[in-house]
N, C-alpha and C positions, 0 to 999 in steps of 0.2 A: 431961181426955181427952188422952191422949199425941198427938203429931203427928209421923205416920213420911212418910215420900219416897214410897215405892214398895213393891208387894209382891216380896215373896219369888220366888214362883214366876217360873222363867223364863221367856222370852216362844217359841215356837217357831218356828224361821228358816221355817217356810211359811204364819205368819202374817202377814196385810196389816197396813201399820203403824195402819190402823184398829182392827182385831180389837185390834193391841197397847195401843193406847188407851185401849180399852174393857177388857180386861184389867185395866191398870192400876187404872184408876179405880174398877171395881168389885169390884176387890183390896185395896181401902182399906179396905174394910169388917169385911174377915178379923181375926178376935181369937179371944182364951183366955176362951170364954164361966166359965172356972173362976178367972179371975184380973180381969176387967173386965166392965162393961157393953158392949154393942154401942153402936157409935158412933151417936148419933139421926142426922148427914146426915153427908156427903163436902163439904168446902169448895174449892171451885175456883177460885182469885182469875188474873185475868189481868188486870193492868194495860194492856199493848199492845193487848190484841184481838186477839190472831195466831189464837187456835183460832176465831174468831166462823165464818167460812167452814165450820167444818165440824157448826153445830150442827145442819143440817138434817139430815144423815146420820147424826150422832147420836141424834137424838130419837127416829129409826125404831126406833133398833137401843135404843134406853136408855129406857124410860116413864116413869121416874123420875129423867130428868135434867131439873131445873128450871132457872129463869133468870132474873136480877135485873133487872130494869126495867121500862117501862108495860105495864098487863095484856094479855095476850094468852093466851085459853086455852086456842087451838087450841095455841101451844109453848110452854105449861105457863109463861108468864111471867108478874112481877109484881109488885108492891111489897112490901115486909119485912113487912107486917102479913100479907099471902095467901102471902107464903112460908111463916111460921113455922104457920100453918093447916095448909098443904099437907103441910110438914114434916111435923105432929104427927099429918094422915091424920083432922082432921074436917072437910075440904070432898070434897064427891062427887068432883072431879076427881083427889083423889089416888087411881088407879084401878089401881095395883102391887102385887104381892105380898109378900112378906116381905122385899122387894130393900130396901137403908139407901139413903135419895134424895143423889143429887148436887145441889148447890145451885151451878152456873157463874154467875161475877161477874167479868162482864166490863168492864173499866176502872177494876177498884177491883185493889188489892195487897195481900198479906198485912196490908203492916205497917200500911196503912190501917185496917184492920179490929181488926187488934190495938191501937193508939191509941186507947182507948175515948174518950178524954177528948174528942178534936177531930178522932175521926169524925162524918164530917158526918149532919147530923142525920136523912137519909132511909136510912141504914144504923145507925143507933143499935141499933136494935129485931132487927137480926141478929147485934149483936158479941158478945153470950151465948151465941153457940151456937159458939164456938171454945172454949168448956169443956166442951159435951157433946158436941161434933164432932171432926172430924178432921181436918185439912191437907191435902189434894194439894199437894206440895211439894218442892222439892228439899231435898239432906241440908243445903243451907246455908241453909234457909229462906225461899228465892228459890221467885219461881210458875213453873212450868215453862215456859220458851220452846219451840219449835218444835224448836232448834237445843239446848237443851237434852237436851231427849226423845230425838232422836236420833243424841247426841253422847255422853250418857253413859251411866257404867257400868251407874246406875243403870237407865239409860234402855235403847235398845236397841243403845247400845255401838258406834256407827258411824264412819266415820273421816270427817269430814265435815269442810271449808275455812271461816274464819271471815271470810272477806274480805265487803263490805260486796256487791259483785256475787252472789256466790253466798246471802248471807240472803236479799237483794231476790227471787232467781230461787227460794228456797228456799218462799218464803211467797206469791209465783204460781201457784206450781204445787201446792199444798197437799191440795188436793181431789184430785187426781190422783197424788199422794202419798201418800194414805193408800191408795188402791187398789194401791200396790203390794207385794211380800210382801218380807219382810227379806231374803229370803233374796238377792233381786235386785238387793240394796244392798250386799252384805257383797262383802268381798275388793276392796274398790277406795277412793280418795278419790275422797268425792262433793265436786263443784266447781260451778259456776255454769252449765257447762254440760249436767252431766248433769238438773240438774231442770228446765231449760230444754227438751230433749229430751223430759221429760216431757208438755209443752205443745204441742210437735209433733203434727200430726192424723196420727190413724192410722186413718183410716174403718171399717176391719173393727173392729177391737178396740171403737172406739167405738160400733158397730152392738152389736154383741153384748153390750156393758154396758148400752146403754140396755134391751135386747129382756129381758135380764137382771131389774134394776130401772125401770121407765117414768118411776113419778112421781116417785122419789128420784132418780132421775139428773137429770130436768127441772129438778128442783127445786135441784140444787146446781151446774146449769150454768148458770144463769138468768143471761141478758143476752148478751154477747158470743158465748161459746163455745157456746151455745144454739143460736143464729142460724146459728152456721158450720157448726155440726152440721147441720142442717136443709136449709141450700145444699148441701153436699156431699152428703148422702142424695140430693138431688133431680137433682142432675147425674150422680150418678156410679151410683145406684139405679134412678133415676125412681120416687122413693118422697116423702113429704113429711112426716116424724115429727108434725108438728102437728098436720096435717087429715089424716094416717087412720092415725093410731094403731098400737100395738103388734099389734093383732090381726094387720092389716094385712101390717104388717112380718115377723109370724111366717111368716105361709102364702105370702112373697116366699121366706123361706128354705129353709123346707119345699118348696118348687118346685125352689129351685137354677136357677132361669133368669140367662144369662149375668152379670152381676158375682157374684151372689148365692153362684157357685157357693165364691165364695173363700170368701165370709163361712160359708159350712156347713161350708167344708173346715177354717178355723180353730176353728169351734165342735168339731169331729169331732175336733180333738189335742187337748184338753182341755177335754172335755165339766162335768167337776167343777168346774170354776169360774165354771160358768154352771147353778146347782141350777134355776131357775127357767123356763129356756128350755122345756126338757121341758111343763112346765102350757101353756106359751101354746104350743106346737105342736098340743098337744090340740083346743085349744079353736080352732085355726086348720084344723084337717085336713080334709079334705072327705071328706061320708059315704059315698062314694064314691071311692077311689083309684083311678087309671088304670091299669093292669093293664099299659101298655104303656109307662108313666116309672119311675123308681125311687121305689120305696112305704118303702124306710128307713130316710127321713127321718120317717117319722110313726110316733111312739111308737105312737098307735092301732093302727097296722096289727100291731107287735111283741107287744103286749099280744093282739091276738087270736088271735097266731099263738102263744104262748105257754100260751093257756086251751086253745086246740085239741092243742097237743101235749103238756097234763096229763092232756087227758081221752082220747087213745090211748096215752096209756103206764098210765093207770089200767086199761083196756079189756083188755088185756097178760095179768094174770091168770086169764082165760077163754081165751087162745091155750095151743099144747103149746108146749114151748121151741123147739122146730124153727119153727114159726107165729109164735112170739114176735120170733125172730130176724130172720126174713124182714120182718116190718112194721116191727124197727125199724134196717133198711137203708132201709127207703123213707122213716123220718122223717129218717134223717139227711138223703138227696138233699134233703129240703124245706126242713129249719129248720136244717141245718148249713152254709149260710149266716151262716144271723145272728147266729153268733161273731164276725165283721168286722163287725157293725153296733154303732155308737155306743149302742146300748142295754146291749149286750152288756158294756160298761166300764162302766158307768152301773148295773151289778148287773142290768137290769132282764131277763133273758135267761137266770138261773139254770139251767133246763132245756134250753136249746139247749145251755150248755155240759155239763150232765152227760150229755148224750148220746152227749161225745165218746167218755166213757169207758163209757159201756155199750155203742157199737159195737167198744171196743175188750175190753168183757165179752165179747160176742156172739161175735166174733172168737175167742177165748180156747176159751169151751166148747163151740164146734164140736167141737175134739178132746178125745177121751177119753184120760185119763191109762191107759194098759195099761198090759201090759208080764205077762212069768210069773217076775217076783221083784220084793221089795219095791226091788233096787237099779235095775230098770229103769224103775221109775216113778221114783226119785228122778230119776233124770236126767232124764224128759223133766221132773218138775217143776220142778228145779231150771232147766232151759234156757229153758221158755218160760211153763209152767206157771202158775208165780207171779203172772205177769202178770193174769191174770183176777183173782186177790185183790188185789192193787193198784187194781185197776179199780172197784171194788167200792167201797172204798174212797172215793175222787176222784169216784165220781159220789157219793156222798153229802156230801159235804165242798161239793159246790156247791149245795146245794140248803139252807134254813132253815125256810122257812115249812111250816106241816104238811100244808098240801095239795100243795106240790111233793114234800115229803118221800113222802108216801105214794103218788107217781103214780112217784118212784123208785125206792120200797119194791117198787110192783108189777112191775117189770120185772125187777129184781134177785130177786127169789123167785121168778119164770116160770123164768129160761134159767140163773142160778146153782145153787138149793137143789138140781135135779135132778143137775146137774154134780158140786157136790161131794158128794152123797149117794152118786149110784154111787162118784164115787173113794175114796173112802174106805171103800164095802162093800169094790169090788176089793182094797185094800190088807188089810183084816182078813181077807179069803177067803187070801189069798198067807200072811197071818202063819201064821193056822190051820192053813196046810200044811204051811210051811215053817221058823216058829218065828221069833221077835220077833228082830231082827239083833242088839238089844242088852239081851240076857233077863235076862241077870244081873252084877253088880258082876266078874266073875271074867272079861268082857269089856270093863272101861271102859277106855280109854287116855285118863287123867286129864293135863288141861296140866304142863308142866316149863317155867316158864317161866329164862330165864336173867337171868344179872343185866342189866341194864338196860332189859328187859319188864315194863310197865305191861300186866294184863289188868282191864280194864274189863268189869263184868258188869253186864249192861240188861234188865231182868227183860220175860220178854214181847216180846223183839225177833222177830217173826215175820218168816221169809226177804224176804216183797215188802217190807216197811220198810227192811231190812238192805241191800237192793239202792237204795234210794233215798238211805239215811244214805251209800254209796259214792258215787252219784253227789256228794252234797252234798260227799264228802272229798275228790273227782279236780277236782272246780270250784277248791276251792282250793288245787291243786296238790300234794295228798298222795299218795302214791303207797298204794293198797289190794290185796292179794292177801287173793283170795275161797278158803273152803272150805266145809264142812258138815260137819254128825255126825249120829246117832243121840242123840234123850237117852232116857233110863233112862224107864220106866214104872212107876207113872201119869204123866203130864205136866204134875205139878203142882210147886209152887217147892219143897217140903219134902223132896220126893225128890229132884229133878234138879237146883236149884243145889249140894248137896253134889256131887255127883257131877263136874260139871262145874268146880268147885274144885281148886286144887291140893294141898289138904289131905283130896281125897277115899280116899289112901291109910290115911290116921288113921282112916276110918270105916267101922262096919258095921252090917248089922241086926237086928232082936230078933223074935221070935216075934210079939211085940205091936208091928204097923205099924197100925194103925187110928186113925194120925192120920199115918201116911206119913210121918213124918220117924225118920231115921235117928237112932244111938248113937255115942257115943264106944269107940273099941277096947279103951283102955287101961282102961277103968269100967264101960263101959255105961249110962251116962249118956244122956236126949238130949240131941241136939243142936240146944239155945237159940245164938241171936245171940250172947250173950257167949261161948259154949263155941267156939263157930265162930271170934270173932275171937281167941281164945287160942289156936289150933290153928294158925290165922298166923302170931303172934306166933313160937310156938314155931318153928317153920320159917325164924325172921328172914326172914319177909314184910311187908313196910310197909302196915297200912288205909288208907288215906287218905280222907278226906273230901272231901265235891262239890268243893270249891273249895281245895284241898290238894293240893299237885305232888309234895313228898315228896324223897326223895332219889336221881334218877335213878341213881346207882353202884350198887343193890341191886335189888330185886324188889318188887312195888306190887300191892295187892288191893285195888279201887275201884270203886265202886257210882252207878249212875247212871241217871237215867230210873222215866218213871212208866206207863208202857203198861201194865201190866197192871192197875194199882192202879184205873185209870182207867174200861178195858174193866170193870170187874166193877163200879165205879160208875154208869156212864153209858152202857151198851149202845152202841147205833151211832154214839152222839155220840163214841166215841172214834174217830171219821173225822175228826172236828176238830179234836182235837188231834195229828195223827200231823207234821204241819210244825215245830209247836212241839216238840215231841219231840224231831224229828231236828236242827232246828237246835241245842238244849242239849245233844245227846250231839255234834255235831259241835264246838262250840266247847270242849267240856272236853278232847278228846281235841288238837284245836289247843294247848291251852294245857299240856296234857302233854309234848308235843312240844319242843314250845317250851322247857318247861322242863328240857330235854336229854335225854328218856327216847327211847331207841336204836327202840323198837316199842310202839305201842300194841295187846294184841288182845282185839278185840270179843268176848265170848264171851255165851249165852242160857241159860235153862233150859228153855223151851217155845214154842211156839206157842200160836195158839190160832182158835179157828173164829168168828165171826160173822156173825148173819144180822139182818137188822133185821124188828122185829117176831115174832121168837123163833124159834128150833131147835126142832125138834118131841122132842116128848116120848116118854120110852119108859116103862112100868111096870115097877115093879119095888118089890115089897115092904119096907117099913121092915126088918123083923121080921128080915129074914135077913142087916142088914149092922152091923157096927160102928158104920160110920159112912157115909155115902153125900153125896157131891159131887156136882155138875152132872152131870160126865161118869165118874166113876169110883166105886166104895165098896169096902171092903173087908167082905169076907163073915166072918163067923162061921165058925167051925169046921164046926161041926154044919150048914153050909146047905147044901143042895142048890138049882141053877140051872139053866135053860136056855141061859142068855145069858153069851156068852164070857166065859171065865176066864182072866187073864194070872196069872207068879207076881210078886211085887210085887219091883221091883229088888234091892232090899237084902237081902231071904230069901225065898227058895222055899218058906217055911211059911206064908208068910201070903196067900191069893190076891186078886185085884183083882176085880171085876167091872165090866165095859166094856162099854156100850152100842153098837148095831148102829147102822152110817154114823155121823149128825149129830146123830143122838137125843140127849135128856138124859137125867136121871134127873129132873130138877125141872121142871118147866110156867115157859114164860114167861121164860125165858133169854135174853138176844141174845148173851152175849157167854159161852163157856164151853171150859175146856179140862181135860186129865185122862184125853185118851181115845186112840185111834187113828185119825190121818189126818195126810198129808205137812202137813196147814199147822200140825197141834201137835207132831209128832215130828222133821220134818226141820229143826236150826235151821242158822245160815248164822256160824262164824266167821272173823270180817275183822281182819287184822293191816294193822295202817294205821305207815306209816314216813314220814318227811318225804322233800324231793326228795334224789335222790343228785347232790350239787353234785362237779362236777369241782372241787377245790381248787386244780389250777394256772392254772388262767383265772379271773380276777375283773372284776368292774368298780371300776376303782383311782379312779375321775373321772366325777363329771357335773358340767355347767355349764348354766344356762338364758340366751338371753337372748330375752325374748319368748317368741314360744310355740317356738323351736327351741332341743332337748338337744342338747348334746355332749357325747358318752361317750367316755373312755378307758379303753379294756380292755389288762388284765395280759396276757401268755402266750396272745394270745389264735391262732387260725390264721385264716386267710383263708378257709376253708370256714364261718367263724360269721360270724351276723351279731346286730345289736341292734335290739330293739322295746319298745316300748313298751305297755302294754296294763295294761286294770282288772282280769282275773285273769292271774296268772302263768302259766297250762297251760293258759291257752286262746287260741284265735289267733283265734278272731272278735273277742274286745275289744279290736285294735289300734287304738290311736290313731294310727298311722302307720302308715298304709298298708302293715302287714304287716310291718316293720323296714327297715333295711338292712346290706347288706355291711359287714364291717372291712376299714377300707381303713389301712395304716401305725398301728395299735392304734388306730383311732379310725373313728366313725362318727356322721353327724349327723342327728339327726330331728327333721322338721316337722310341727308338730300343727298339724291342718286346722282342726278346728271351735273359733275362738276361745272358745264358750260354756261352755267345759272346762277354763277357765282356772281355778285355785285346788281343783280336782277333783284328790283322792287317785290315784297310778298305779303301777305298778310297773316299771322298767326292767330288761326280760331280756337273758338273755346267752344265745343258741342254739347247741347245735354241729348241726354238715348232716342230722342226721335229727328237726334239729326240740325238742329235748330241752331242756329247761330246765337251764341251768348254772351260771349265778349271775343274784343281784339285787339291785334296792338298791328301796328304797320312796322315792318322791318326790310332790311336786303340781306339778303341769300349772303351769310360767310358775315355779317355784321359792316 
């Protein structure tokens, strides 16, 4: 059996160098079940003894971590005869699942064990298993030190002092060291006094890990720092860890009476690394809260306020919208609250938070989209409109479990489906009068883009996304000019991305649309994927692929994003992924940018409607269409209908049939488009530009020393000043206090919060109305 150091996999800087430990170790096991057998154990030789301190908190976390000497079976120890038992899984205590067991040998060394000959004779009986085992070990075949692990590359790559003060203080403070997370060690040299530091009492922290873990904590403080722990609790608590317990302790916190209140207020900034607390507050809470303390500190009280506000927002669908709306302003006064309560970070609170966004539904379809043409409903949609399909959205996005989902389903189909049913009849009634704004190809004002215009097209970008993907582009400092269009009917990708192309002058369409995709001009051909990117070609247009920049000096046709692929997959679950979405169309379009392209512009082929738990169905005869989609079919010649008839973009011979409001054509839809209504017709495009940098002011110079920059700025005037901040075009991220004046091209800034030190920043250059001008990317301290 080979014998490697370490695994592969990296370790994550917000894992404890315990979690790393335990990674390691049971990363040892990892093989090419097609090239080897699975290693029978993990061999862990330490000669010094340095890890023995930490096996108690190992054996919690590892069942399968064994250990060499006189028996003890409460910690799986024991002689070479009950090890290689143990090993092989025929004594009852080998009580693990498929895990390969760690065998820790402590006081013995590699090379002991490898010396068959004149190993000593009560390890005899285990040096066989270094052929069917594995090594924990360094790449020079050395047992890992403490100072190893932490030092190197393999390890977890720390910049750590090898003087003989700092080992000693290294392996004092061990157990309190493995509690801490990598991340909290990087960016500095560790010395003799930082783990020293580590041994310093910190009574909260240390309340909150015991209340955290009771018997493993007890258990690996055992003796001195036990004692102290105990003293301190009692003077400075009036609690006594030994004689009354975690319970005890919990419903001390859960009160917040005077010291206690720190210890809550510390549990309350990072509730996640205390997963446990939450069970013993339970189990501490009284069946009765006081009505006249604060109750949210007891998960109990959250959980029932939680049950009670699934089962009136279920209730919901027996209210009219108007009814609906009124009780869920009076849930918000009650439970919208408990967004600020530590349950609420803790996930446990899902429906307090979707509530934020159903009063901001509620809000929303008060008003009716009017308007006596189909442009004056775009406007109010476009202005404020949208807003409620966003909403819609975001509350379902906080909710997972199926009974929250469906107490948010009910609220959403109360004050929504009505809302957008009318808007959308109004808008059909307006068409029917007025006639579709963009009826036929002999109306499109198809993109021109010019040379160094990248048009990125995002199938399915419906306006409230488009309006989110902006915000996500002004955070980081791109500059977005918004528009809108009409697209071509039906509203499906086959007719309206040609349209919406710049090669939709090449195309037009044939008697025979009953599959809605257009013809080539010059043939008559359809128009397949390949014909489409030939028609580019021809135009010396560049395709480029997701991750392909291309040649900013020319023109660029690029595809991005999965919305719609997704919607038609996974109904309302596509509220879940709408983040991920816009973060990958926001970073391609960054990296467009980037790679010199003068404009990026966003452009759609459709919207589309979503209802969770399905759009109501409309009837309509197989017999009388070509073919028939969700929301649209195209009729037969010979058919006669009731049910509105548009002519199909590309020929006026061929007619569409379009369902009345939200209706389908199919049962059981949630996610469908093809028809008539502002959230599938109106789509939103966004020409996205990088900042307009003044080129004669720069920043020629920065210098750190400590946590204070000094910048010299080129050309610069006395009305700018320099700051600092985590995005570039925002002025809440200052890390100095807002910037300061140029004074003789130069200006100095003090970063407050030392804990920011080695944190990514960006050094701006403002001129007087505040405007981004130049920048340099730096880290906090250089």
């Amino acid at each position: 059996m080979s014998t490697a150091s370490s695994p592969a996999k990296p370790f994550s800087p917000t894992m404890t160098v315990l979690e790393a430990l335990i990674q390691a170790l049971n990363g040892m096991s990892t093989h090419n079940p097609n090239a080897e057998a699975s290693p029978a154990v993990v061999l862990w030789t330490d000669e010094k003894k340095q890890w023995e301190k930490l096996m108690p908190r190992l054996r919690s976390q590892l069942p399968h971590l064994l250990t060499f000497g006189p028996y003890n079976s409460e910690t799986k120890t024991g002689p070479a005869i009950w090890l290689k038992c143990m090993i092989a899984g025929t004594l009852p205590e080998a009580d693990w699942a498929a895990a390969v067991p760690i065998l820790y040998l402590p006081g013995i060394s590699r090379q002991q064990l490898r010396a068959v000959e004149n190993c000593p004779w009560e390890l005899q009986p285990l040096a066989e298993l270094q052929y069917r085992g594995v090594f924990w070990s360094q790449p020079n075949s050395r047992d890992w030190t403490i100072l190893a692990f932490l030092k190197s590359k393999e390890g977890l790559g720390l910049d750590v002092a090898q003087d003989q003060a700092t080992l000693k203080a290294m392996q004092g403070a061990l157990n309190l060291l493995a509690e801490a997370p990598i991340s909290a060690l990087q960016r500095k040299k560790l010395e003799a006094e930082d783990f020293n530091q580590l041994l310093t009492p910190d009574p909260v922290r240390d309340v909150l890990l015991w209340l955290n873990d009771p018997d493993s904590i007890k258990s690996s403080w055992a003796g001195e720092r036990w004692n102290a722990f105990c003293s301190v609790c009692q003077a400075k608590y009036t609690f006594n860890p030994d004689q009354e317990g975690a319970i005890t302790g919990a419903e001390k916190l859960g009160n917040r009476e005077e010291n206690w209140n720190a210890v809550w207020d510390r549990f309350a900034e990072a509730p996640g690394a205390y997963r446990s607390i939450p069970n013993l507050l339970k189990q501490a809470a009284p069946a009765t809260p006081n009505m006249f303390t604060d109750r949210s500190t007891w998960p109990n009280v959250n959980e029932g306020a939680e049950a009670d506000l699934r089962q009136r927002l279920l209730n919901l669908k027996q209210s009219t919208a108007p009814e609906a709306i009124e009780q869920l302003r009076h849930l918000e006064a009650e439970h919208g609250p408990r967004r600020a309560w530590v349950w609420a970070e803790l996930g446990e609170a899902p429906l307090a938070k979707a509530l934020e966004h159903l009063i901001t539904l509620a809000n929303g379809v008060e008003t009716s989209l009017g308007g006596h043409t189909p442009q004056a409903m775009v406007e109010q949609y476009i202005g404020s409109g949208w807003q409620a399909d966003a909403a819609v959205l975001k509350a379902i996005a906080c909710v997972e479990r199926d009974s929250d989902c469906r107490a948010v389903f009910s609220a959403i189909r109360t004050i929504y489906q009505p809302w957008l049913e009318q808007t959308a009849e109004h808008l059909q009634n307006l068409i029917r009068e007025q006639s579709y704004p963009l009826g036929s190809a002999a109306a499109l004002q198809a993109p021109n883009p010019s040379k160094g215009e990248c048009l990125l097209f995002a199938d399915g970008l419906r306006f409230d996304i488009a309006q989110m993907l902006k915000q996500e582009l002004e955070e980081q400092g791109l500059t977005v000019a918004e528009d809108w269009q009409w697209v071509p009917l039906p509203t499906v990708t086959a007719t309206s991305k040609p349209a919406v192309s710049p090669v939709a002058h090449l195309i037009h369409g044939s008697a025979d649309g009953s599959n809605f995709r257009p013809t080539l001009k010059e043939d008559s051909k359809d128009l397949t994927t390949d014909r489409f990117a030939k028609l580019l070609e021809s135009q010396e247009i560049q395709q480029l692929k997701s991750n392909d920049t291309g040649d900013p000096k020319g023109i660029a046709w690029t595809e991005s994003g999965e919305l719609d692929k997704y919607g038609h997959s996974n109904g309302f679950k596509l509220a879940y992924e709408v983040q991920r979405q816009i973060r990958s169309l926001s970073i391609q379009i960054q990296d467009l940018l980037d790679a010199g392209w003068q404009k990026v512009q966003v452009i759609t082929d459709h919207g589309w409607l979503l209802m969770p738990e399905g759009l109501p169905k409309q009837d309509f005869p197989g017999h009388l269409a070509e073919t028939r989609w969700g929301r649209c079919a195209a009729l037969k010649e010979t058919s006669a209908t009731d049910i509105d008839t548009q002519p199909w973009f590309w020929s006026g011979d061929v007619r569409i049939a379009l369902p009345t409001g939200i209706r389908c054509f199919r049962a059981g839809l949630e996610y469908a488009h093809g028809g008539i209504s502002l959230q599938e017709c109106v789509t939103p495009v966004l020409t996205v530009t990088g900042q307009t940098v003044v080129q004669m002011s720069n920043i020629s110079e920065f210098k750190w020393l400590g946590l204070r920059c000094r910048v010299t700025v080129e050309n610069g005037s006395p009305d700018m000043t320099v700051d600092m901040r985590t995005k570039p075009a925002d002025a809440s991220t200052s890390l100095a206090a807002g910037g300061k004046p140029i004074s003789g091209g130069k200006a100095s800034l003090a970063i407050a919060d030392d804990s920011t030190e080695g944190d990514p920043a960006v050094i701006v250059l403002l001129d007087a109305q505040g405007n981004v001008v130049a920048k340099q990317v730096t880290m906090i301290g250089g």
